[in-house]
ZALO-758129 format. One record per atom (N, C-alpha, C, O): atom name; residue number from 1; x, y, z; residue in three letters. Coordinates in nm, 4 decimals, m for minus. Atoms other than C-alpha are relative to their C-alpha. Layout:
! residues N
<r CA, NUM, <X, Y, Z>, ALA>
...
***
This chain:
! residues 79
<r N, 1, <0.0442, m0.1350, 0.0283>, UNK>
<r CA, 1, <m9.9636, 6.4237, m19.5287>, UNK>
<r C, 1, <m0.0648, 0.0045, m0.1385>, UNK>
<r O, 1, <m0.0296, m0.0616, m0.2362>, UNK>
<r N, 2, <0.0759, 0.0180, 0.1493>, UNK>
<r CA, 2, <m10.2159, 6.5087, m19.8090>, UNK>
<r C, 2, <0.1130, m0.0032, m0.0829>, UNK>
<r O, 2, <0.1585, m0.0989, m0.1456>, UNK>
<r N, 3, <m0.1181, m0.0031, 0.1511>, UNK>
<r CA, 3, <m9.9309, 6.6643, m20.0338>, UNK>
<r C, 3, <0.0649, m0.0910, m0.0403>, UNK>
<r O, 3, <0.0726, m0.1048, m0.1624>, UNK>
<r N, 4, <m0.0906, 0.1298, 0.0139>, UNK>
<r CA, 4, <m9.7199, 6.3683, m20.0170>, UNK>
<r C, 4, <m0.0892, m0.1396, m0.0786>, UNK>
<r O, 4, <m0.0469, m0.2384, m0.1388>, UNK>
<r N, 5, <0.0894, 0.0846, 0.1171>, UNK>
<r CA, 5, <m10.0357, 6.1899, m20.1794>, UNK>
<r C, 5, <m0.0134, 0.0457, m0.0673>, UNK>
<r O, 5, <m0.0022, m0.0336, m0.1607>, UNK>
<r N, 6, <0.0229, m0.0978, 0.1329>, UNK>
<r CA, 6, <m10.0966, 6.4397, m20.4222>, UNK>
<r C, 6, <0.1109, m0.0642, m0.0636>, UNK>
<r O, 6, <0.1009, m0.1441, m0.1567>, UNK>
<r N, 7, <m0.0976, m0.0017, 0.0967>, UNK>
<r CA, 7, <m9.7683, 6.4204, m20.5213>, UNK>
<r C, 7, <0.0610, m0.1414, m0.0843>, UNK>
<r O, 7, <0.1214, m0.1547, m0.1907>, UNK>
<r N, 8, <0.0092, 0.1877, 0.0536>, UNK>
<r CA, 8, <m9.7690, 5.9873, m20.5458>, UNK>
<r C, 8, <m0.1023, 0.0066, m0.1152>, UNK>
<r O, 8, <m0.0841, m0.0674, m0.2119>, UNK>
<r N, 9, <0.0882, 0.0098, 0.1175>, UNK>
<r CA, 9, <m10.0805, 6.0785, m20.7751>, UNK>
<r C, 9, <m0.0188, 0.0476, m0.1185>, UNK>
<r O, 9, <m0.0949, 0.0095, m0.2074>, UNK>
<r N, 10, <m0.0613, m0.0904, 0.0953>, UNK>
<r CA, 10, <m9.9201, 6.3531, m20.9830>, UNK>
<r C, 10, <0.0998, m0.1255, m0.0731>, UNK>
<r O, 10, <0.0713, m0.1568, m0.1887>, UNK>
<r N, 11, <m0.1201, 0.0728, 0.0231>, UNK>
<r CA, 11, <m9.6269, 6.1103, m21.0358>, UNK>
<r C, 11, <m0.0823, m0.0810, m0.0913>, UNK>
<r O, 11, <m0.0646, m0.0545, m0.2102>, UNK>
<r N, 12, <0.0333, 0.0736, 0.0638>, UNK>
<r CA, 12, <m9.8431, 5.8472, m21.1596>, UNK>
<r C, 12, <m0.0807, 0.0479, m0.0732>, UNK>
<r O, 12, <m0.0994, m0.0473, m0.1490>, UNK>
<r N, 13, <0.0963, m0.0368, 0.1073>, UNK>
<r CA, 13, <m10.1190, 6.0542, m21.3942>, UNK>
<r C, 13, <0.0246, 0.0881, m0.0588>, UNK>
<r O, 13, <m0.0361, 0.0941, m0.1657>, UNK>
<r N, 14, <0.0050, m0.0776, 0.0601>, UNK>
<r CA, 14, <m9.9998, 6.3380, m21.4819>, UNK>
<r C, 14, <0.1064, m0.0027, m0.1546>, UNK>
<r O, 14, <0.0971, 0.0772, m0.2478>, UNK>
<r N, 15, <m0.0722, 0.0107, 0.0917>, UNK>
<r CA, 15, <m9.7265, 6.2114, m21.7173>, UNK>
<r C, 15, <0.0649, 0.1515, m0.0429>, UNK>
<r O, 15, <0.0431, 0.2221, m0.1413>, UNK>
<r N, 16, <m0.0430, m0.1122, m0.0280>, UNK>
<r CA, 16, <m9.5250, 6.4943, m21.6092>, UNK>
<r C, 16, <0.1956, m0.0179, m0.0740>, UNK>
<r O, 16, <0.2637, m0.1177, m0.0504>, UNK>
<r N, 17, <m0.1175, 0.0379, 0.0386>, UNK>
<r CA, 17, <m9.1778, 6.5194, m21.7791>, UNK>
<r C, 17, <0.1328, 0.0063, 0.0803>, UNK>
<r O, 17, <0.2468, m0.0361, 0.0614>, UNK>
<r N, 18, <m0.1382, m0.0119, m0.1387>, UNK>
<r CA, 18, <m8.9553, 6.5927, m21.4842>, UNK>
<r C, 18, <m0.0716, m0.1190, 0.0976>, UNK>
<r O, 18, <m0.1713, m0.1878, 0.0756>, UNK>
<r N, 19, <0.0112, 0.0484, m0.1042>, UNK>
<r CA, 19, <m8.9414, 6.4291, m21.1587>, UNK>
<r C, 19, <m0.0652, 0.0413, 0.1099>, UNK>
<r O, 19, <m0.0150, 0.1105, 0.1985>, UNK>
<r N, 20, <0.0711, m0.0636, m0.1202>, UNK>
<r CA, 20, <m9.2073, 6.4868, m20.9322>, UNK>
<r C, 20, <0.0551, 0.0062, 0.1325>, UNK>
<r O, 20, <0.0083, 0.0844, 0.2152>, UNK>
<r N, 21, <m0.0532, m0.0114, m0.1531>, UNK>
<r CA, 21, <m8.9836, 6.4126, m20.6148>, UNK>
<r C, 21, <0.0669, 0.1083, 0.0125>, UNK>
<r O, 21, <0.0991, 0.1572, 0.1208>, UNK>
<r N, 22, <m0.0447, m0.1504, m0.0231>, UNK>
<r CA, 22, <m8.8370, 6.7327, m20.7271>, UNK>
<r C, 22, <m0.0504, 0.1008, 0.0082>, UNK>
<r O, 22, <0.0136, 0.2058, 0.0027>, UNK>
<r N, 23, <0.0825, m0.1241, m0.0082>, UNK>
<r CA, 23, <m9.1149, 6.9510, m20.6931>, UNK>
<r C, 23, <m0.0014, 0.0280, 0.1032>, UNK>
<r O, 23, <m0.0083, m0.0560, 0.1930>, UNK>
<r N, 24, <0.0253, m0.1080, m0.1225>, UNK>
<r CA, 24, <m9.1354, 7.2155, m20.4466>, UNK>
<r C, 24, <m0.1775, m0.0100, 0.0107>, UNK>
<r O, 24, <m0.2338, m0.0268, m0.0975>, UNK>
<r N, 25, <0.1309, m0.0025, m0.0201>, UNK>
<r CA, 25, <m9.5318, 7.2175, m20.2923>, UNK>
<r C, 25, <m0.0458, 0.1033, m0.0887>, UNK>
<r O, 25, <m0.1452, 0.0771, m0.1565>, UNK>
<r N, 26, <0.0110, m0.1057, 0.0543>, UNK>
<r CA, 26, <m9.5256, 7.5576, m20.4492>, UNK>
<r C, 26, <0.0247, 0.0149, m0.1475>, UNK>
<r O, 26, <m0.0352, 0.1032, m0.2090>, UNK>
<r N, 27, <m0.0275, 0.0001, 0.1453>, UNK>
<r CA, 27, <m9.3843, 7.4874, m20.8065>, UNK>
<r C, 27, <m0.0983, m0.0149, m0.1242>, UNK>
<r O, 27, <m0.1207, m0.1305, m0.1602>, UNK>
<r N, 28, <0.1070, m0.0301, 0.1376>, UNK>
<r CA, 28, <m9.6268, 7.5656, m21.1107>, UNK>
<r C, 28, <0.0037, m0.1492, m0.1019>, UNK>
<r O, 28, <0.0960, m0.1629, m0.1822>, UNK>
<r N, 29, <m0.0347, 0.1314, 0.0256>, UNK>
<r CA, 29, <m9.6802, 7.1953, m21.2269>, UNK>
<r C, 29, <m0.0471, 0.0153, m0.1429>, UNK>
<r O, 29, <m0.0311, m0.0787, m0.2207>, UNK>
<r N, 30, <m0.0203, m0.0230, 0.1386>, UNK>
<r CA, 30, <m9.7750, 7.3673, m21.5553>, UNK>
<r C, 30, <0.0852, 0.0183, m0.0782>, UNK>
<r O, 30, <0.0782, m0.0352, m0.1888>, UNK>
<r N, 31, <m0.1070, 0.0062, 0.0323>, UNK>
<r CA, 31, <m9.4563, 7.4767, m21.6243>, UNK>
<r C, 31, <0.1226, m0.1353, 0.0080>, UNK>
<r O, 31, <0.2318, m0.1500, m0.0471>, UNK>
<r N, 32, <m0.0340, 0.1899, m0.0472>, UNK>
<r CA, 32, <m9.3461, 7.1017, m21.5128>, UNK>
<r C, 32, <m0.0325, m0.0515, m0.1439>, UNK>
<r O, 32, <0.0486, m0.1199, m0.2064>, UNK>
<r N, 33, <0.0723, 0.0705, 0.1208>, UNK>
<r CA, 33, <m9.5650, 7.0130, m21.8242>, UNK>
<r C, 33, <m0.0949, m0.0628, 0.0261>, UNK>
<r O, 33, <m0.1229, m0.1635, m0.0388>, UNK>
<r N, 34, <0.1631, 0.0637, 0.0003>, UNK>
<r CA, 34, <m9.8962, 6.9291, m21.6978>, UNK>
<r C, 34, <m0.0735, 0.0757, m0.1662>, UNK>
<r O, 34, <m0.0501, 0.1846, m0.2187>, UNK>
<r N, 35, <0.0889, m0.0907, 0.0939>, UNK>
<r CA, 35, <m10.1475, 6.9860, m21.9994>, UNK>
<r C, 35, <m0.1399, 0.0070, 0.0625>, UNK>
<r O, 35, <m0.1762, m0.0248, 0.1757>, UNK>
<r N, 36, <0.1752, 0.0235, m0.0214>, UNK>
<r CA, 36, <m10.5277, 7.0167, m22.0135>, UNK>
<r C, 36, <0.0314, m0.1430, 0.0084>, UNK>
<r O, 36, <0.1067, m0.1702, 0.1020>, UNK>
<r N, 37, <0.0327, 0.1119, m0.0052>, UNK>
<r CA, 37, <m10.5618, 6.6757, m22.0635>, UNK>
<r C, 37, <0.0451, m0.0688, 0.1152>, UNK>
<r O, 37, <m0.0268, m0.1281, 0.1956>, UNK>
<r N, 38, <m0.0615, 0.0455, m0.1019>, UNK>
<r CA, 38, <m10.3199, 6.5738, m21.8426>, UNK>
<r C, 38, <m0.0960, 0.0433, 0.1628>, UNK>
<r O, 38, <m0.1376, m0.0351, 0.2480>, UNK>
<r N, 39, <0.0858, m0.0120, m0.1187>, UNK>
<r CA, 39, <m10.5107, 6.7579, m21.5648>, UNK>
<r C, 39, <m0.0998, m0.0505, 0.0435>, UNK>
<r O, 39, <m0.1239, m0.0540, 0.1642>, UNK>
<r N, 40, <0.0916, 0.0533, 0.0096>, UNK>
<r CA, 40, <m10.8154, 6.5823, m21.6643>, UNK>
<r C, 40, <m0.0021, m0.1294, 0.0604>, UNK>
<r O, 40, <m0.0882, m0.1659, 0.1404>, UNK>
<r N, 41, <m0.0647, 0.1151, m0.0904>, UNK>
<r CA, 41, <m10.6364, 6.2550, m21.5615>, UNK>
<r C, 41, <m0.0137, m0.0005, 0.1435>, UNK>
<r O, 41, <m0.0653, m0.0751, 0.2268>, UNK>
<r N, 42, <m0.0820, m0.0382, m0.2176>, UNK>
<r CA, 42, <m10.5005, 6.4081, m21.1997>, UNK>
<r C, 42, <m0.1435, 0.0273, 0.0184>, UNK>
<r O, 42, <m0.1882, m0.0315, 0.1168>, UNK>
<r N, 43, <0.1332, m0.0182, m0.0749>, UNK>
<r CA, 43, <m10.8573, 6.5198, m21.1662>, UNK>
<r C, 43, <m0.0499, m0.0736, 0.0318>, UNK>
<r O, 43, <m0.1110, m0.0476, 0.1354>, UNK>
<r N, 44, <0.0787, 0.0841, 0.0053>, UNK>
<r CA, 44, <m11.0052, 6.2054, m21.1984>, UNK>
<r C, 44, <0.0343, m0.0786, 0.0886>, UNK>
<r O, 44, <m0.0543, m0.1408, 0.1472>, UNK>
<r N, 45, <m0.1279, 0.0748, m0.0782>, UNK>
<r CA, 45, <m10.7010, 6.0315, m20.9954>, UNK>
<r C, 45, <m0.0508, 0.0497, 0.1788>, UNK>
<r O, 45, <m0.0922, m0.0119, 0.2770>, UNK>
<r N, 46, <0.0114, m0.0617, m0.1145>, UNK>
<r CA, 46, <m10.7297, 6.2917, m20.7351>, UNK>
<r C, 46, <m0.2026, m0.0514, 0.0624>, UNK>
<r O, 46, <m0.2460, m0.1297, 0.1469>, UNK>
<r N, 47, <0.2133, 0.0005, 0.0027>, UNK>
<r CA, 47, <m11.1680, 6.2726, m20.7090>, UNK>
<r C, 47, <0.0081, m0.1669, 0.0826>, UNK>
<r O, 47, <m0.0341, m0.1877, 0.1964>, UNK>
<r N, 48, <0.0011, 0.1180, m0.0288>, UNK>
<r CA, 48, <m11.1045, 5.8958, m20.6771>, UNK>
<r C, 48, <0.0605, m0.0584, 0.1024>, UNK>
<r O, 48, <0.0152, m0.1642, 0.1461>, UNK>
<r N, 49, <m0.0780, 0.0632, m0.1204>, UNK>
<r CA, 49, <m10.8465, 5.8368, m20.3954>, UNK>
<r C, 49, <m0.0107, 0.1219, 0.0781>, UNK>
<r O, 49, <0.0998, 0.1570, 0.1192>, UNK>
<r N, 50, <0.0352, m0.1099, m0.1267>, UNK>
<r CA, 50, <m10.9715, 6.1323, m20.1619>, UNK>
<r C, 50, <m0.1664, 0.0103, m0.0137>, UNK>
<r O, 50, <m0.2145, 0.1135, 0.0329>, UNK>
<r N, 51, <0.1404, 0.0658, 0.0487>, UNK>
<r CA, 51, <m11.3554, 5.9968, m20.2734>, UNK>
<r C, 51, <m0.1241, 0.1779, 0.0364>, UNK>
<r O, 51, <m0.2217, 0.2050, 0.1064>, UNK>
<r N, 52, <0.0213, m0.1574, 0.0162>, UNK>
<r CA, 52, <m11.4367, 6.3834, m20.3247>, UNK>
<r C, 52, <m0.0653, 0.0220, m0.1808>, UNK>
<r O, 52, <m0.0639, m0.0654, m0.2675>, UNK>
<r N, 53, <0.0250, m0.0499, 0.1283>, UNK>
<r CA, 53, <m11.5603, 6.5465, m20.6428>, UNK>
<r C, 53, <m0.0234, 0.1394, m0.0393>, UNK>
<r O, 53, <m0.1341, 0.1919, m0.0272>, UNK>
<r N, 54, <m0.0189, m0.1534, m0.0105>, UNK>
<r CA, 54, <m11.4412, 6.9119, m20.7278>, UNK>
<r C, 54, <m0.1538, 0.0725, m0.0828>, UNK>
<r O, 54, <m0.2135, 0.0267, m0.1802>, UNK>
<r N, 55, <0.1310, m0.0819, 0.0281>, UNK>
<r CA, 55, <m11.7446, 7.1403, m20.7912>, UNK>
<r C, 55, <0.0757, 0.1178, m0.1348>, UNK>
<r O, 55, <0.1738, 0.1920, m0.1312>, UNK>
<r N, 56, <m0.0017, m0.1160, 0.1428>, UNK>
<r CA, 56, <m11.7470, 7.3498, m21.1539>, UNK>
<r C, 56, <0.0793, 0.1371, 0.0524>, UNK>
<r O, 56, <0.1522, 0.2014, m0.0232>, UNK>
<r N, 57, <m0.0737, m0.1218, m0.0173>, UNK>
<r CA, 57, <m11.6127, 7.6376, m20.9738>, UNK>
<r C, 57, <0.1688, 0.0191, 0.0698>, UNK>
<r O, 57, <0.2516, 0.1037, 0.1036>, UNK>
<r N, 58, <m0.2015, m0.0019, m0.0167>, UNK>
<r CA, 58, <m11.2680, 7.5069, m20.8970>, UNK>
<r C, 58, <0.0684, m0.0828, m0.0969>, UNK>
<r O, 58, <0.1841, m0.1248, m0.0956>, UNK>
<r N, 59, <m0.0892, 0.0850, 0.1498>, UNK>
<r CA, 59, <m11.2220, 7.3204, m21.2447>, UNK>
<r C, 59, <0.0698, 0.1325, m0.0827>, UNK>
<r O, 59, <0.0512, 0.1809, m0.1944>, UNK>
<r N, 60, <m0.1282, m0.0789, 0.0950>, UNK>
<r CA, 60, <m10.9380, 7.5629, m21.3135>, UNK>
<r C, 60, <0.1334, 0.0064, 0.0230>, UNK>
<r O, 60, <0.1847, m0.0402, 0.1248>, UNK>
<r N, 61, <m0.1327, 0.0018, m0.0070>, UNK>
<r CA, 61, <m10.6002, 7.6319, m21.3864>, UNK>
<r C, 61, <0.0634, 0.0153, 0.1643>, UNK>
<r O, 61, <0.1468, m0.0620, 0.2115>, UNK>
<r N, 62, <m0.0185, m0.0387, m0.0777>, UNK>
<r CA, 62, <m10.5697, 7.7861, m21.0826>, UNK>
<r C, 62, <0.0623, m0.1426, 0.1543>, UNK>
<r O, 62, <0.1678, m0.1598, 0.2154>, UNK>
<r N, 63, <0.0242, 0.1051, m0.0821>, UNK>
<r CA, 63, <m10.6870, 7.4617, m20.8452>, UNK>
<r C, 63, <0.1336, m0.0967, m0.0178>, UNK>
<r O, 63, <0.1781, m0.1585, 0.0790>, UNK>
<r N, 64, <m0.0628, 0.1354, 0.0679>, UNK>
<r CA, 64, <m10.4507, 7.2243, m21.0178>, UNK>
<r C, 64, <0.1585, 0.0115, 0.0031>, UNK>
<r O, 64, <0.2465, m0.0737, m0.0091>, UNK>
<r N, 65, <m0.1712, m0.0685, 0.0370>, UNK>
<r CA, 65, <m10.1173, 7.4600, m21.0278>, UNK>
<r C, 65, <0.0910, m0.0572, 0.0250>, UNK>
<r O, 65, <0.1876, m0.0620, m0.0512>, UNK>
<r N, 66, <m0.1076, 0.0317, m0.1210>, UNK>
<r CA, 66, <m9.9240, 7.3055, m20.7569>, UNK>
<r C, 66, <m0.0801, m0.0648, 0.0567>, UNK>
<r O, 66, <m0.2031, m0.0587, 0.0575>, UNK>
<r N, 67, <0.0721, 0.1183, m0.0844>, UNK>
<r CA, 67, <m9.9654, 7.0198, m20.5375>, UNK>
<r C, 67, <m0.0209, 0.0581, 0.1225>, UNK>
<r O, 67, <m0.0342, m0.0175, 0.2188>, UNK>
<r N, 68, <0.0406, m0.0518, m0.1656>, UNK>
<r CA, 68, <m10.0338, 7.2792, m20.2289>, UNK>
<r C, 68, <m0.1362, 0.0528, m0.0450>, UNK>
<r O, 68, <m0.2427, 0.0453, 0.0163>, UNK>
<r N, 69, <0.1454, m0.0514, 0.0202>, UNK>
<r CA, 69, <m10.2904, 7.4392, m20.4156>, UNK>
<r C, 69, <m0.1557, m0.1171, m0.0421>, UNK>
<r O, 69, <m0.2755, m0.0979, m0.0213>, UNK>
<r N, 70, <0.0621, 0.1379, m0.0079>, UNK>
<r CA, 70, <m10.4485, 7.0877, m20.5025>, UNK>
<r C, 70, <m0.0324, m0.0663, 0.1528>, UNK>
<r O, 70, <m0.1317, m0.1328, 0.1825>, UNK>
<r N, 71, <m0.0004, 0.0552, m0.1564>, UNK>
<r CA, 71, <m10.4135, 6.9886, m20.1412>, UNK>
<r C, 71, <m0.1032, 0.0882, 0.0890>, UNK>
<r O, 71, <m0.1934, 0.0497, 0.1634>, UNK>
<r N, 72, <0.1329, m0.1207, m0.0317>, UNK>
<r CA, 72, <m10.6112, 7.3146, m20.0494>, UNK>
<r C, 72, <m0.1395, m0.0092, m0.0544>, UNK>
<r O, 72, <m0.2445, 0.0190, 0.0032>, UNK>
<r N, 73, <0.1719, 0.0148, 0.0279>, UNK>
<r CA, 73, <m10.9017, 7.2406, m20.2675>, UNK>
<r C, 73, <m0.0258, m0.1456, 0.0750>, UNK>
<r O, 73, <m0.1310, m0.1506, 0.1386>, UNK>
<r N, 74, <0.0422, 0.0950, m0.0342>, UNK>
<r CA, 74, <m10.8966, 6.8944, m20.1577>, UNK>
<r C, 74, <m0.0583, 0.0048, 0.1611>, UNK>
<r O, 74, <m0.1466, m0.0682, 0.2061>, UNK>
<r N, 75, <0.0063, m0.0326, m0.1117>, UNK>
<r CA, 75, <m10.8950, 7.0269, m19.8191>, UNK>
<r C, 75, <m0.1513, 0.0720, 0.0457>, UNK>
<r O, 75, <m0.2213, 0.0457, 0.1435>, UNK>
<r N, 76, <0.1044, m0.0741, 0.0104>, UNK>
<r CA, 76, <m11.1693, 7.2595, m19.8780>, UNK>
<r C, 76, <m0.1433, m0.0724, m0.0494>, UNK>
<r O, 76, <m0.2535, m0.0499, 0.0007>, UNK>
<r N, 77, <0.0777, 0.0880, 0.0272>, UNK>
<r CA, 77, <m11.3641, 7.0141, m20.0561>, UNK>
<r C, 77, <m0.0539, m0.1103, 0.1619>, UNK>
<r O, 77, <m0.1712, m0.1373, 0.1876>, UNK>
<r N, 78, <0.0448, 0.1135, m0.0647>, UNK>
<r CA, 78, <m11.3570, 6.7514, m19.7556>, UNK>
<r C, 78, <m0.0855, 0.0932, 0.1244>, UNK>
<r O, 78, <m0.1787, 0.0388, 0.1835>, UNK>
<r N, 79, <0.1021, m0.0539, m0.1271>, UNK>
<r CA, 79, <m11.5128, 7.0127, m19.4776>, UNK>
<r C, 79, <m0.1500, 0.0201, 0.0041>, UNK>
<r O, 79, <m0.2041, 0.0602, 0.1071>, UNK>
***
């Protein structure tokens, strides 16, 4: 399932200070401790192993929140 890759790619880039196997799909991965930068990573992570590339109008907080809402652009991206 996408999320379940998201969340193998969160784990490894986002240098997140909790445990990603404990995130809920829904959990605010900002409050987790993603930063900017950090997102910049997962963006690049994400772009690269779903061979996609998010368009200027979903480089935001929003896209990135949660690994469902990541899974949704990625989703949206591949149609």
């Amino acid at each position: 399932m996408r999320t379940e890759e998201i969340r193998e790619i969160v784990g490894k880039h986002a240098r997140l200070p909790v445990d990603v196997a404990g995130l809920g799909a829904t959990d605010d991965l900002y409050a987790a401790g993603l930063t900017s930068l950090t997102t910049v990573h997962l963006m690049l992570a994400i772009e690269d192993h779903f061979d996609v590339e998010f368009p200027d109008e979903m480089l935001s907080r929003q896209t990135f929140e949660s690994l469902q809402s990541i899974a949704e652009a990625v989703a949206e991206i591949q149609e």
